[in-house]
C-alpha positions in Angstrom: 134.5 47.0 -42.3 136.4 43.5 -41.7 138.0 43.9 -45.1 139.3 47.4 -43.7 140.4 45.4 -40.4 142.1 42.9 -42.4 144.0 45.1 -44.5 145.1 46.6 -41.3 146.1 43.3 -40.0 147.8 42.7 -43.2 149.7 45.8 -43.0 150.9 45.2 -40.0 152.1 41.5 -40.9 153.7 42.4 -44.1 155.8 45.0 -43.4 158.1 43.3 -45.6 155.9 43.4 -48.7 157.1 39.9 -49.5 152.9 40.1 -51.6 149.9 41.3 -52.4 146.8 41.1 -50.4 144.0 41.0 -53.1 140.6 41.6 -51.6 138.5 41.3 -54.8 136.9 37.4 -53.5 136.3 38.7 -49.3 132.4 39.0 -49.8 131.9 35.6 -51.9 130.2 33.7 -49.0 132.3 30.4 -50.5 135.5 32.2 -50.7 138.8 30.9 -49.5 141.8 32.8 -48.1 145.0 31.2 -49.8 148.2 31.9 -51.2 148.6 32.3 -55.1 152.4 31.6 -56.0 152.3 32.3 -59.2 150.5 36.0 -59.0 152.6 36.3 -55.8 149.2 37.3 -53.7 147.1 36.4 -50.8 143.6 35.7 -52.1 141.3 37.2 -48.7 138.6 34.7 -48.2 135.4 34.7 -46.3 136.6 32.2 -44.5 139.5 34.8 -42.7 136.4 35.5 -40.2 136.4 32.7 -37.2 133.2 30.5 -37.8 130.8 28.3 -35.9 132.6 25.3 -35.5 135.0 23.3 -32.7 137.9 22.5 -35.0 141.0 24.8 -34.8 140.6 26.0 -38.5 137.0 27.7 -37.6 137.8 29.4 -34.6 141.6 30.5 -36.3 141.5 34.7 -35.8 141.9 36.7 -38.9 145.3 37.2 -37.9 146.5 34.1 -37.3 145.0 32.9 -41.0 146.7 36.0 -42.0 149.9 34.9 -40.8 149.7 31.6 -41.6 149.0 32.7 -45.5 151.9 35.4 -45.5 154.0 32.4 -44.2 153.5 30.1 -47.2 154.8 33.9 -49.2 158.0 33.9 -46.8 158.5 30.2 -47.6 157.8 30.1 -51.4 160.3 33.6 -51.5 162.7 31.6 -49.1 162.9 28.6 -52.3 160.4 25.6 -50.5 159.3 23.9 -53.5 155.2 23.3 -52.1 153.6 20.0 -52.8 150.2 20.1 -53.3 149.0 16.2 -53.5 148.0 14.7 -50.3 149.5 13.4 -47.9 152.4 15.7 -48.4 150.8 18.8 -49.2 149.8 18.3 -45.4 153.1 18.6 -43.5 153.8 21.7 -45.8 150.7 23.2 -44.7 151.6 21.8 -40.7 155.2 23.2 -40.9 153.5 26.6 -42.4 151.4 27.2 -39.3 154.3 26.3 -37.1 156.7 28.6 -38.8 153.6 31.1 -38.5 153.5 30.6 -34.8 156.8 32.8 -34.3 155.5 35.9 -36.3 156.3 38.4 -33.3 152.7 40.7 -33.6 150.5 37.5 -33.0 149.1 36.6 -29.7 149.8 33.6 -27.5 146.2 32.5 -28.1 146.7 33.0 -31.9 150.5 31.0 -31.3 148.6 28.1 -29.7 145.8 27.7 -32.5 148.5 27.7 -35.3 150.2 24.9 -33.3 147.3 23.2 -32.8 146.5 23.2 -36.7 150.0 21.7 -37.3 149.4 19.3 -34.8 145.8 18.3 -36.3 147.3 18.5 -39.8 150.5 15.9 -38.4 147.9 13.4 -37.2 145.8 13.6 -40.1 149.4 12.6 -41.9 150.2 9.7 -39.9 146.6 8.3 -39.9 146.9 8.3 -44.1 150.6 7.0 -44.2 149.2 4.3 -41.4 146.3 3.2 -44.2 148.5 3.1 -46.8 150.6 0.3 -45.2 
């Protein structure tokens, strides 16, 4: 049933088609919802469902993860070269959710966790680049 309703969700965001959705991985309980670059596809995760915790990332709605993975798609299509070492790879991932934050069929609660998770992601930046001096 929540694979259905994020297919539907998917649907709705990628009206586009700028990728895949592949939902082979949803029921591994360790899964992870990601973007693939080189197969062109979002991976759906377990982890698309809101979970337990008080951190922005486990109370994100399947749509907003949704978005925020069809957004790294847009941005790989749109030529951003991703890093993917730390500390970069976490301003890519902050200006993702940002740039995620302006999909039109999202709602203001879903706008306000992606910025949130840019701003968390932007802190956790600055405290790294602060230790490294």
């Amino acid at each position: 049933m929540e694979i259905e309703r994020c297919q539907w969700i998917w649907d709705a965001l990628n009206w586009d088609a700028y990728c895949l959705l592949d939902t082979s991985e949803a029921s591994r309980p360790d899964s992870t919802t990601r973007f693939n670059q080189i197969k062109n596809t979002v991976f759906l995760g377990a982890n698309v469902l809101p979970g337990s915790g008080i951190s922005v990332c486990s109370r994100m709605s399947s749509m907003a993860c949704l978005a925020h993975e069809l957004t790294h798609a847009i941005r790989f299509d749109a030529g951003y070269d991703r890093p993917f070492e730390i500390p970069d790879r976490l301003i890519d991932e902050a200006e993702t959710s940002l740039d995620a934050s302006f999909t039109p069929v999202i709602s203001v609660r879903d706008r306000e966790d992606l910025v949130e998770h840019a701003r968390d992601l932007l802190i956790e930046w600055l405290k790294i680049q602060r230790e490294r001096q």
